[in-house]
C-alpha positions as CSV (number, residue, x, y, z in Angstrom):
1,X,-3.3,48.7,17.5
2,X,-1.1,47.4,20.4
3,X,2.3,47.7,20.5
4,X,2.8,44.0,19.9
5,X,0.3,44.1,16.8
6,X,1.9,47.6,15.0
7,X,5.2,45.8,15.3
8,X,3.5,42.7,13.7
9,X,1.9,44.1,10.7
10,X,4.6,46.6,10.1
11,X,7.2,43.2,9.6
12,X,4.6,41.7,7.4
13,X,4.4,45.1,5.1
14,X,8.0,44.7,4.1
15,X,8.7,42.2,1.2
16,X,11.6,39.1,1.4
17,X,13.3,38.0,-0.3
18,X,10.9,35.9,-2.5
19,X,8.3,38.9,-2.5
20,X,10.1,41.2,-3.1
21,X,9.0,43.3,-6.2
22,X,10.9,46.4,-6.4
23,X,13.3,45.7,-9.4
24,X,10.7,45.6,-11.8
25,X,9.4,48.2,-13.9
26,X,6.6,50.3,-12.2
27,X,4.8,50.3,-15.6
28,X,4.2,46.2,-14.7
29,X,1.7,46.9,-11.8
30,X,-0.5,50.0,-13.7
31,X,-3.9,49.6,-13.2
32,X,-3.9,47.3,-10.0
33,X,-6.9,47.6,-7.3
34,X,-6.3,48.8,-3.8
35,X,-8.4,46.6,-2.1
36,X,-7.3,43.7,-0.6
37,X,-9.1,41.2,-1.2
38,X,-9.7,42.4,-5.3
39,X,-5.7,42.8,-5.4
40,X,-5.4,39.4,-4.4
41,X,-8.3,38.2,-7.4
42,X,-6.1,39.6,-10.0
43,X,-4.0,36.8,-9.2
44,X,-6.9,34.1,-10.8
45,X,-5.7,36.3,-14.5
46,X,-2.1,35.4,-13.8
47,X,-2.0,32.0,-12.9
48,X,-3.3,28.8,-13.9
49,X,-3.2,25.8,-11.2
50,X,-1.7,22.2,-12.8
51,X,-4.5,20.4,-11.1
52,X,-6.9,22.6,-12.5
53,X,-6.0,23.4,-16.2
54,X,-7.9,21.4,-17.9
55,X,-11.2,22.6,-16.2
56,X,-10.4,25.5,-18.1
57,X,-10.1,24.1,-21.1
58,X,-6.1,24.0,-21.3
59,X,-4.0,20.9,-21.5
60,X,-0.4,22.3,-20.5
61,X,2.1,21.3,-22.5
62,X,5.6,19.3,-20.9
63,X,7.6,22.6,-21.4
64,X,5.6,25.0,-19.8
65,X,6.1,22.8,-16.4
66,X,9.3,24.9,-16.6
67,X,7.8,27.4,-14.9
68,X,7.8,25.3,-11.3
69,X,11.6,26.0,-10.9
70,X,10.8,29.7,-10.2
71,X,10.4,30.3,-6.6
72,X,10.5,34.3,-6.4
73,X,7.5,36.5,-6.8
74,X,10.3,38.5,-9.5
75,X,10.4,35.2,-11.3
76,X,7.3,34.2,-11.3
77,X,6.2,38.0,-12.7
78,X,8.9,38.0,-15.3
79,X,7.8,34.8,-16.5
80,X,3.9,35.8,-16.6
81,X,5.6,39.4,-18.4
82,X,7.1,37.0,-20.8
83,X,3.9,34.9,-22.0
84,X,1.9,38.4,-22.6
85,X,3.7,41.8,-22.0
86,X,0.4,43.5,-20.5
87,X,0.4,45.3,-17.3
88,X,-0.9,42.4,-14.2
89,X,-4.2,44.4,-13.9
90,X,-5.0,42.6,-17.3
91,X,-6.7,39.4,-17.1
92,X,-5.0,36.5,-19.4
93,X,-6.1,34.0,-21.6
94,X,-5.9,31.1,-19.8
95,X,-3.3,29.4,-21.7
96,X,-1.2,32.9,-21.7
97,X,-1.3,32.4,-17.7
98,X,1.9,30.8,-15.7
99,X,1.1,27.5,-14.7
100,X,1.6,27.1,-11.2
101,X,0.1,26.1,-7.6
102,X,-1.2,27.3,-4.8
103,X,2.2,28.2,-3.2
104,X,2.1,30.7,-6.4
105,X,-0.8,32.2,-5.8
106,X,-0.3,32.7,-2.2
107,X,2.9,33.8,-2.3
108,X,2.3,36.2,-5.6
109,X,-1.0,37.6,-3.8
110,X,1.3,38.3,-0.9
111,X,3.9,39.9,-2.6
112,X,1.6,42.1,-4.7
113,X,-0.5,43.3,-1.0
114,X,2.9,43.8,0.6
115,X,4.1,45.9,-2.2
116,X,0.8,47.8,-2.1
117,X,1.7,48.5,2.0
118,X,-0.5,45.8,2.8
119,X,0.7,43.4,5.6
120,X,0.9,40.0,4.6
121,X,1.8,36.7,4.8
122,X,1.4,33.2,2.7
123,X,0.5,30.2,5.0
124,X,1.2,26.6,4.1
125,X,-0.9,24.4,6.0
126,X,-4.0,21.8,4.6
127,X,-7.7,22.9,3.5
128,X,-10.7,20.6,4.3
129,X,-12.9,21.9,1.3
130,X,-11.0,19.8,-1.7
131,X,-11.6,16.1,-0.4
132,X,-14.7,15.1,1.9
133,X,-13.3,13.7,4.9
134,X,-9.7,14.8,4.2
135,X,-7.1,18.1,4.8
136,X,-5.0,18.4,1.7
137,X,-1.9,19.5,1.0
138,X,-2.5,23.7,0.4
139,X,-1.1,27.0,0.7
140,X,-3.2,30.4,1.3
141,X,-2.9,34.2,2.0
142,X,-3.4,36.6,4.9
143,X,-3.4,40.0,5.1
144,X,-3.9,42.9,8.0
145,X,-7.8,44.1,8.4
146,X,-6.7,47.5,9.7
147,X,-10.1,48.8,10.5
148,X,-11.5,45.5,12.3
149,X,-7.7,44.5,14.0
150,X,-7.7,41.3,12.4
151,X,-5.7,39.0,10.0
152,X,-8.0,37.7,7.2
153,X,-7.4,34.5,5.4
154,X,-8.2,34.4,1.7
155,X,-7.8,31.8,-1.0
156,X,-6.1,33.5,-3.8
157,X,-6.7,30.5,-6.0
158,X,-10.3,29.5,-6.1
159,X,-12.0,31.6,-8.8
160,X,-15.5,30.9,-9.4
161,X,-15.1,28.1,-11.4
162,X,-13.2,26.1,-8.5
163,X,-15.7,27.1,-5.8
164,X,-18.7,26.2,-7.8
165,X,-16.9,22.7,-8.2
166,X,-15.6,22.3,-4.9
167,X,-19.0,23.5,-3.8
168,X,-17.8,25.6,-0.9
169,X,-20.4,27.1,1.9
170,X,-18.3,29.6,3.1
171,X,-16.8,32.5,2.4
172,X,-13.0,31.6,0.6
173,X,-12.0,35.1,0.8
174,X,-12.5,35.9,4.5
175,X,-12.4,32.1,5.5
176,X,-14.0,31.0,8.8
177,X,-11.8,29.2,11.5
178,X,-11.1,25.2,10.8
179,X,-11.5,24.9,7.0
180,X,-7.6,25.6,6.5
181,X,-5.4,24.4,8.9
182,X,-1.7,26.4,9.3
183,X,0.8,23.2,9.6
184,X,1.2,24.1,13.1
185,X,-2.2,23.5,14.2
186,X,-2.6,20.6,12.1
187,X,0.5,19.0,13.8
188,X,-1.1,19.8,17.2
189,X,-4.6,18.6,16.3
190,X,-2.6,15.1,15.2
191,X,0.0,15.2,18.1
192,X,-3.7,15.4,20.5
193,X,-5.9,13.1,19.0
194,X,-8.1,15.2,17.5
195,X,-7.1,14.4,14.2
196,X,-5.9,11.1,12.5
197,X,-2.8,11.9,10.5
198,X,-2.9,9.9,8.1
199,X,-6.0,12.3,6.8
200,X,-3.3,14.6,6.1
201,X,-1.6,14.9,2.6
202,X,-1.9,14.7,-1.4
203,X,-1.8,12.2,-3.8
204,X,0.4,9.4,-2.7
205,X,1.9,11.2,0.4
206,X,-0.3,10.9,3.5
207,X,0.4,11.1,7.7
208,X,2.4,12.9,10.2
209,X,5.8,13.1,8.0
210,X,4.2,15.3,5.7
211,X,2.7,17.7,8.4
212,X,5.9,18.1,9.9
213,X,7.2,19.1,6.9
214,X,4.7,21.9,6.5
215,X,4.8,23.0,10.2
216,X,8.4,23.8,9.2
217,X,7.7,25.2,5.5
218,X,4.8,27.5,7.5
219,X,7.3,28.7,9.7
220,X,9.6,29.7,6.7
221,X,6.8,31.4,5.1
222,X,6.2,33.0,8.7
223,X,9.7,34.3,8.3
224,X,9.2,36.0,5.0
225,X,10.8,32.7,3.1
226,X,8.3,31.9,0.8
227,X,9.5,28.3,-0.6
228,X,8.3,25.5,-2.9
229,X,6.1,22.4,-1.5
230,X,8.4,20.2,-2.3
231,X,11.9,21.8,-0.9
232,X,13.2,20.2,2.0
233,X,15.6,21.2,4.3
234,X,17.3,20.7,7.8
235,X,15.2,18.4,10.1
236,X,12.2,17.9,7.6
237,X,10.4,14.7,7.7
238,X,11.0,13.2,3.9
239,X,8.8,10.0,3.2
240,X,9.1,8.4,6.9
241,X,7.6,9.7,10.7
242,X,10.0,11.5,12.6
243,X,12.3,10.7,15.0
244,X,11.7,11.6,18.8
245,X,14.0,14.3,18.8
246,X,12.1,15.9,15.6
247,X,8.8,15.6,17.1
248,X,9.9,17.5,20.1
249,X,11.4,19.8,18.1
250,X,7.8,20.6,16.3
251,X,6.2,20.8,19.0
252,X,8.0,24.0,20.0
253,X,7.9,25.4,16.7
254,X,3.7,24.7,16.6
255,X,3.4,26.0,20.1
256,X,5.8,29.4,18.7
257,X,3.4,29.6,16.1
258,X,0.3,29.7,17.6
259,X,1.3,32.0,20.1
260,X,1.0,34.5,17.7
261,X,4.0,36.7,18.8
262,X,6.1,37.3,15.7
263,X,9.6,37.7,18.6
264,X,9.5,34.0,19.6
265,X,8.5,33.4,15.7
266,X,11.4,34.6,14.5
267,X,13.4,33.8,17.3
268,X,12.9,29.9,17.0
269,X,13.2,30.0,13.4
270,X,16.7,32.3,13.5
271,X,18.2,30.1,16.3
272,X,18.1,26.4,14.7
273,X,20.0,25.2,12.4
274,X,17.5,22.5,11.4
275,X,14.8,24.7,10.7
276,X,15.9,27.8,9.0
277,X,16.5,27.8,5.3
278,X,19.9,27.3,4.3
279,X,21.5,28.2,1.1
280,X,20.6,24.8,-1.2
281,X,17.4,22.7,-0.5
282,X,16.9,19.4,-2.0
283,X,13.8,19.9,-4.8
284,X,11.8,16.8,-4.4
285,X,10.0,17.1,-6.8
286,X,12.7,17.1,-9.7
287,X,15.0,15.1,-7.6
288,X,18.0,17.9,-7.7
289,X,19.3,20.1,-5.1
290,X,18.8,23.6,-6.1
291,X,20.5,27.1,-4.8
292,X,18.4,29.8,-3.4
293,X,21.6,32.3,-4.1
């Protein structure tokens, strides 16, 4: 490896603060594959997405959206723990799984590789392969290829159940270039003309606000801050374009980004008030400003 990627990988082997895993008993993980790409299927056990439950044959009941306000990969195992004690090698039940979303699977697949000495990192960004003719809202893992030099991108979350309905023709676990989209390069694609922005999105919330948000949540995640898709923060487009001053703003962080070089990664991140994660973010989704302490 080159000096630029050993120092790369090495960053990405260390947990964050919301991957970090090392308070919980070791008996939790007995069991758990090595490989990659398996470690990050035991996930599909663990979790169940919101969008996807009932293709499972599970309604979730109102209390068990509960679960949404935990952001850390801790949290997230405690709760999973608490639904059926078994080790996480163990597959569950599907309505004995935490009910979640992609972040979760991302950012749980990237905690467990990362406590395996894996080097990862969760991307948040938009896939192509959930609506024809659209790039929606979606989060997925990469981890260090060792042997071949390269970072592969896998969807923790779709099982074969999801691909079969999705009817994917590619390979979701060592993804092809162009079918995900990190938010930077979908901000540069729409800031070009390559792409229209207003393809961008889920449900109700489509266009260039909400890939600016992500370029900045992507960044985050870049930075080993692993938080919700619907925490906002600092200079975050919420609901409206942005200003002048913000577009310029993501430009540099998109054009940091796909650089590739984790210094000027961290270094734009660390240096800007408006973009690095402060203590509280505002939970959109539940309307209520939450602590991160």
């Amino acid at each position: 490896m080159t000096a630029r990627e050993t120092r790369t990988s090495e960053y990405y082997a260390r947990p964050g603060a919301m991957t970090d895993l090392s308070a919980l008993p070791t008996e939790v993980f007995d069991g758990l594959p090595a490989d990659a790409a398996a470690l990050c299927r035991t996930v599909q056990g663990l979790l169940v997405h919101e969008f996807w439950a009932q293709a499972y044959g599970f309604d979730v009941p109102v209390n068990r959206l509960d679960a949404f306000h935990r952001r850390s990969a801790a949290e997230m195992t405690e709760h999973i723990i608490e639904l059926n004690p078994a080790p996480l090698a163990v597959e569950r039940p599907v309505e004995q799984r935490m009910v979640g979303n992609c972040r979760y699977f991302s950012t749980l697949s990237c905690a467990l590789l990362r406590r395996a000495g894996t080097p990862a990192r969760a991307r948040c960004g938009f896939a192509d392969y959930f609506e024809a003719g659209r790039y929606v809202d979606h989060w997925v893992t990469e981890y260090w290829d060792g042997e071949e030099g390269r970072w592969v991108r896998i969807d923790a979350q779709l099982d074969a159940i999801q691909r079969a309905a999705i009817a994917v023709d590619f390979d979701t676990e060592d993804q092809p270039p162009g079918h995900f989209l990190p938010g930077g390069e979908a901000w540069q694609r729409c800031r070009t003309g390559r792409a229209d922005p207003g393809t961008f999105g889920i449900l109700d919330m489509w266009g260039l606000w909400f890939v600016q948000a992500n370029v900045v949540r992507d960044l985050a995640a870049l930075n080993k801050v692993e938080l919700l898709p619907w925490d906002v923060w600092g200079r975050m487009a919420f609901r409206e374009d942005p200003d002048p001053e913000t577009v310029s703003l993501t430009d540099a962080v998109a054009d940091a980004v796909a650089g590739g070089d984790l210094t000027a990664i961290r270094r734009v991140y660390e240096d800007n008030d408006d973009l690095r994660v402060p203590e509280k973010v505002f939970d959109a989704r539940f309307e209520v400003v939450q602590s991160l302490a």
